[in-house]
N, C-alpha and C positions, 0 to 999 in steps of 0.2 A: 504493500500500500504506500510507502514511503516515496512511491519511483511514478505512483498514479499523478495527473494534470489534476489540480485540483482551482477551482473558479472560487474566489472570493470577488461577491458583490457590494457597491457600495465601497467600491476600493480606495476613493479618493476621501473617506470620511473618519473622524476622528476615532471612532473605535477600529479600526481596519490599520490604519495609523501606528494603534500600540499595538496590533494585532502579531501584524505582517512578519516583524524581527523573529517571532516567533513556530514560523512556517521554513525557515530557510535550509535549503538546501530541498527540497521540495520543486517539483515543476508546478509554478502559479501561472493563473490566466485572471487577468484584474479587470472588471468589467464595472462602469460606471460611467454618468451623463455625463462626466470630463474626464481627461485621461488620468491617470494616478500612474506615481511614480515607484516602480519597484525595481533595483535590479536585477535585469534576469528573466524578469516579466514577462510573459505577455500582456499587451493591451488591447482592450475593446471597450467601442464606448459605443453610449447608447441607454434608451430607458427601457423597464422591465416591462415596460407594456407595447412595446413594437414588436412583434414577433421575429421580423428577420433579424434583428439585432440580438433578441434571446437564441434563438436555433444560434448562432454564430457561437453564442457567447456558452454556450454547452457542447457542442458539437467537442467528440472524442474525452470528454472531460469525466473522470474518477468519482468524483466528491466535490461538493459545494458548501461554500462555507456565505452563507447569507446574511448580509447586514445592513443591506440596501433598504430605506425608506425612510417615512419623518419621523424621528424621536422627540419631536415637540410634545408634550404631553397637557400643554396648553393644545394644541391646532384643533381648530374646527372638523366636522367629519369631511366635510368639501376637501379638504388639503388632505387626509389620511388614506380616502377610500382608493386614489389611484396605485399610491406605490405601497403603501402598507398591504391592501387586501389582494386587488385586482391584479400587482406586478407579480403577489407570491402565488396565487392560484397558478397564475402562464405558470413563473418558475418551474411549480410540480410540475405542473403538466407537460415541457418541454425537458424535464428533466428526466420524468418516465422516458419518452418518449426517443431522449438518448441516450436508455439502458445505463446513468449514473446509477451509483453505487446506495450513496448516503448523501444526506443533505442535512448539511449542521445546520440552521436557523436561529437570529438572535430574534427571542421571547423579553421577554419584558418583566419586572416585578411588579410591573403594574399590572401586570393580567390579574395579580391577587393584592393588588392593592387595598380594595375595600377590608381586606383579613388586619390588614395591620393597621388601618383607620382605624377600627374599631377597640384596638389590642388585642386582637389574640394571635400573641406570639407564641413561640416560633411559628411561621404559618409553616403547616404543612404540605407538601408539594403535591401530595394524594387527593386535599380538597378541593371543590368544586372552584373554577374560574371566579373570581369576584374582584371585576378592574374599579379603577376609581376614577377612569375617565377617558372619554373618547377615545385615545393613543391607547388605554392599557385592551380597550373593549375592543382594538383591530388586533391586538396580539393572540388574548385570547381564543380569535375568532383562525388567527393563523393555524396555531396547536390543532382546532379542532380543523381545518382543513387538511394538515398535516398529516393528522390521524388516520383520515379518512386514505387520502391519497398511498398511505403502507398498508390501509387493512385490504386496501381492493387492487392495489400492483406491488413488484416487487422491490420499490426503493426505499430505502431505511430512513427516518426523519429522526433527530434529534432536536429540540428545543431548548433552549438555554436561557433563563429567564434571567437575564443582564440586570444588575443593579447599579450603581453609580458607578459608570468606565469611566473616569480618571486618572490620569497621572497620580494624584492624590488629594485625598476629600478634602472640600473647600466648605463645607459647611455644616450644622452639626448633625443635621435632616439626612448626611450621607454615609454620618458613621454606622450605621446599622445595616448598611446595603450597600457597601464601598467593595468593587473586583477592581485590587489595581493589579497593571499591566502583566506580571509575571503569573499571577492566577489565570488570566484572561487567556492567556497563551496557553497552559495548561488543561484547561478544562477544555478549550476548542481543541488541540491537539486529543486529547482523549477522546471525545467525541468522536472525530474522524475514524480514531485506529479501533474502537469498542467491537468487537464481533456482533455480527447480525445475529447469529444463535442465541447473544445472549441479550442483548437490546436491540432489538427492530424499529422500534418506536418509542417514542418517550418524552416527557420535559421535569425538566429541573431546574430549581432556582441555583444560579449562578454569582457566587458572591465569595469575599474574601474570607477567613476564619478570623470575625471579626469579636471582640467583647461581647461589642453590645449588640449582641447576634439578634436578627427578626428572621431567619428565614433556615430551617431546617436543611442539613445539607446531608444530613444519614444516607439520602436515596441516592445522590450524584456520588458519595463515597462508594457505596455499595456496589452501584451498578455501574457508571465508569471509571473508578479507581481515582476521580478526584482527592487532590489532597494539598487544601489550600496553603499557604506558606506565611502571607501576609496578615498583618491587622490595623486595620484601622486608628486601635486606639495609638498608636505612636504618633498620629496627627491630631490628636483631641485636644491638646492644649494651644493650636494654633488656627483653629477652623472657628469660621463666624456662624456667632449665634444667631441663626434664623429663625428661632422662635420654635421649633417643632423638632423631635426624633421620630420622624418618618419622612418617606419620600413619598406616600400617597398624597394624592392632589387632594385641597381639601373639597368637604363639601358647598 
């Protein structure tokens, strides 16, 4: 698998960014609506809703590592539904379609937002979808597409429910949900290489081994051998007070 073309989307964007160091030595093909810089790359540019431009941007490709769309978690559904919903459905669909492998996917912790609005932490990854706003309600809506598209062909989905990707937490809203860079690389690395026999399908909140932990990480240890390194709280004494320990939007 190590020798497979693997397509990360969304290549020119901040989490792809810390991602990429992480993939090296790896054949990449970098696909996004401006060129992105890797070297060694390939490039393709283009949106996830053109289809000659998706067929290009899969064609002979192993595994895909998705991170293409808005993470505004302010945006209105107008701005979410083209590349959040409508770009990942093509995705599957083009991705069956050229017999890949697996398809990492970045999820959101906003899909289960509403769990940590409310406090009940740890959430667990087992519980029912409950976003806390527009952006986490298309994430959600991915996973269950996801689902769908492994129970009825044979490409494997993995879902990663990404919590603050930064360099390092800038506020105090992120120490509870902060994946920096060296987890982010690791958990998407294990995704890829996880055997289909033993995870087909699946999602899991994605975040660092932090204190002041919200998000259960038992299933991601278990079943892809995640095993985060970082913690948040080494930034605690330097990150602004925004009034809240959570990253749900409020109500």
């Amino acid at each position: 698998m190590a020798d497979e073309l693997v397509l990360v989307t969304g290549a020119a964007g901040r989490v792809a960014g810390q991602l990429l160091p992480g993939l090296a030595g790896r054949p990449l093909r970098l696909f996004d609506r401006t060129a992105a810089q890797h070297e060694g790359a390939e490039v393709v540019t283009g949106e996830l809703t053109d289809p000659a431009a998706l067929e290009r941007a899969v064609d002979g490709v192993g595994a895909v590592v998705h991170l293409a769309g808005n993470p505004a978690p302010t945006a209105a559904w107008e701005e979410l539904r083209g590349p959040n919903v409508e770009g990942f459905a093509a995705l599957l669909a083009a991705a069956a379609r050229a017999g890949v492998r697996r398809v990492v996917f970045a999820s959101s912790v906003h899909a289960m937002g509403a769990h940590e609005a409310d406090g009940r932490v740890p959430v667990d990854a087992a519980w029912p979808p409950r976003p806390c706003c527009p952006y986490g309600a298309t994430k959600a809506f991915d996973e269950a597409v996801a689902t769908v598209a492994s129970r009825r062909g044979p490409v494997s989905t993995v879902g990663l429910r990404l919590g603050a990707t930064v360099p390092q937490p800038e506020e105090r809203s992120q120490l509870a949900s902060w994946l920096g860079p060296a987890d982010l690389r690791q958990v998407v690395v294990r995704a890829l290489q996880v055997d289909a026999s033993r995870v087909h399908l699946g999602g899991y909140p994605a975040v660092s081994a932090n204190t002041r932990q919200h998000w259960d990480l038992g299933p991601a240890r278990a079943d892809l051998g995640y095993a985060p390194e970082l913690d948040s709280e080494a930034f605690a004494d330097r990150v602004e007070d925004d009034g809240t320990d959570t990253v749900a939007c409020p109500r």
